[in-house]
PLY file of the C-alpha trace (Angstrom):
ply
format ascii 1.0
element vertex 116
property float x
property float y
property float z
element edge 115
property int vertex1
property int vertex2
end_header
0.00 0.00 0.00
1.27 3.61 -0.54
1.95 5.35 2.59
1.80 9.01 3.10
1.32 9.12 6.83
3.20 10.64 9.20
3.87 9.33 13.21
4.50 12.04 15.32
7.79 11.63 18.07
9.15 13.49 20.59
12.36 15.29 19.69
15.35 16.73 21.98
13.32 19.30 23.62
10.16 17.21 24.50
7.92 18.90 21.33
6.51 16.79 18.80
8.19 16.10 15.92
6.64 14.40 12.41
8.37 11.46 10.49
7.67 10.69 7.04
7.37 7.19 6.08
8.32 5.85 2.76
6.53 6.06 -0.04
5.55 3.30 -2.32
5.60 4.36 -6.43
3.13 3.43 -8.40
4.29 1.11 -11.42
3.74 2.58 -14.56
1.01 0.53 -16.55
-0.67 1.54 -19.87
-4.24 1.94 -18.27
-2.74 4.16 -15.95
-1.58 6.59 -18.81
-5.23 7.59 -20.23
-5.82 8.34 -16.23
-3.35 10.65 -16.24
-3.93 12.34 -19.44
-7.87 12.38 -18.89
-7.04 13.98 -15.05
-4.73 16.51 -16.16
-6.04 17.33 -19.54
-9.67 17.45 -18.60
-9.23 20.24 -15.46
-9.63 24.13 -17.09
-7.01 25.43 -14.78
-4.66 23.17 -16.36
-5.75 24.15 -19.97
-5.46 27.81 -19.03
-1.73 27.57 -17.17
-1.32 25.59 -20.71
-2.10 27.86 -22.96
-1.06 30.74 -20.78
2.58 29.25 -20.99
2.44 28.91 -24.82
1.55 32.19 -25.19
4.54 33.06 -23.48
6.75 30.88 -25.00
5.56 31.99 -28.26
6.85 35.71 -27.16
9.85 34.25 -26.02
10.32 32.88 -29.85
9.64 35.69 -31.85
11.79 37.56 -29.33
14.89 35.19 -29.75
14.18 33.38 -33.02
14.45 29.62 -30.85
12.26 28.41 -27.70
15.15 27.47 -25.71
14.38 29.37 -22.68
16.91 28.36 -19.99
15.80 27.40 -16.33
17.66 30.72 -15.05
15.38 33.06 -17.71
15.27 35.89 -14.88
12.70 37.75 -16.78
10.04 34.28 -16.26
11.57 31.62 -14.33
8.22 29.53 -14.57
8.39 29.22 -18.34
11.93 28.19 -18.17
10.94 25.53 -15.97
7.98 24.85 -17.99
10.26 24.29 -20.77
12.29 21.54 -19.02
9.20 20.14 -17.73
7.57 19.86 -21.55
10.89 18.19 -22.47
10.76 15.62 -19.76
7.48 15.05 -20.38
7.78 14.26 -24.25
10.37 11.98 -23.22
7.86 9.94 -21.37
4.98 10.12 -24.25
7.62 8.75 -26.57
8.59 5.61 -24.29
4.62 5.42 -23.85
4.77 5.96 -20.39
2.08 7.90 -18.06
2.57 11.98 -18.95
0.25 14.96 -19.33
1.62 15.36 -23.32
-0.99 14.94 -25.84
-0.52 14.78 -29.44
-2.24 18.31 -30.10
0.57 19.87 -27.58
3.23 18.24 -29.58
1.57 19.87 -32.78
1.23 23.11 -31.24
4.90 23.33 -29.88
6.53 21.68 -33.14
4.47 24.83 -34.92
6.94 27.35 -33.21
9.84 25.09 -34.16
10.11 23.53 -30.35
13.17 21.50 -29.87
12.78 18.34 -28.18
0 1
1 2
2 3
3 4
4 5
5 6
6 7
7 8
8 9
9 10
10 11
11 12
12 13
13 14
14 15
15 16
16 17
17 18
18 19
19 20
20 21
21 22
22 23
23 24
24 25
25 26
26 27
27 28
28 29
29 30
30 31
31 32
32 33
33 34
34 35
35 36
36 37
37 38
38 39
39 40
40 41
41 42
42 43
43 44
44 45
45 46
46 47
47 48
48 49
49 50
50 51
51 52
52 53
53 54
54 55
55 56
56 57
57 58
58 59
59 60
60 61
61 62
62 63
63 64
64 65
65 66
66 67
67 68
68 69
69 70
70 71
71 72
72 73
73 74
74 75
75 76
76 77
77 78
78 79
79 80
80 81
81 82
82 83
83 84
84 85
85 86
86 87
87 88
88 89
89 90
90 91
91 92
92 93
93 94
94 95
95 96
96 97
97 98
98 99
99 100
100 101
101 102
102 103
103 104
104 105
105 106
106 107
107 108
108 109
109 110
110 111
111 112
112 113
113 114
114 115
């Protein structure tokens, strides 16, 4: 079972103190991957932090001719990371394993000349 919980203990000075038990990872199983895609790609707030990012990124293009934004981009630090995290995340679609990347995002970024 996957464990979350925490036990509380005492520490040094008599207050209680929280230890986190270890966590079990779920294995990664092709049913699991349309529950992932359907939970992620079906909330609005995800869609809208989605295309919010691409909007950005698609600044960031026409502003630098590529859409390699690094992680330290002090002007937007979140799309940097968003960057990485679209990379990491093709990288899983590819191998067929659980990810939030759909086929239309993969369009839509390859339309800006996204590097993988």
């Amino acid at each position: 079972s996957i464990h979350n919980a925490t036990t509380p203990k005492k520490n040094d000075n008599g207050c209680l103190k929280r230890k986190r038990r270890s966590t079990r990872i779920i294995p990664h199983i092709p049913q699991h991957q349309s529950k992932v895609q359907k939970r992620f790609m079906s909330k609005d707030s995800y869609s809208i932090m989605w295309d919010n990012r691409y909007k950005e990124l698609k600044t960031y293009f026409r502003d630098n001719n590529n859409c390699n934004v690094p992680t330290t981009y002090l002007s937007n630090p979140k799309l940097g990371n968003w960057v990485t995290l679209l990379r990491q995340q093709y990288k899983l679609f590819q191998e067929g394993r659980p990810c939030f990347m759909s086929e239309s995002c993969i369009s839509k970024l390859e339309n800006i000349d996204f590097e993988w």
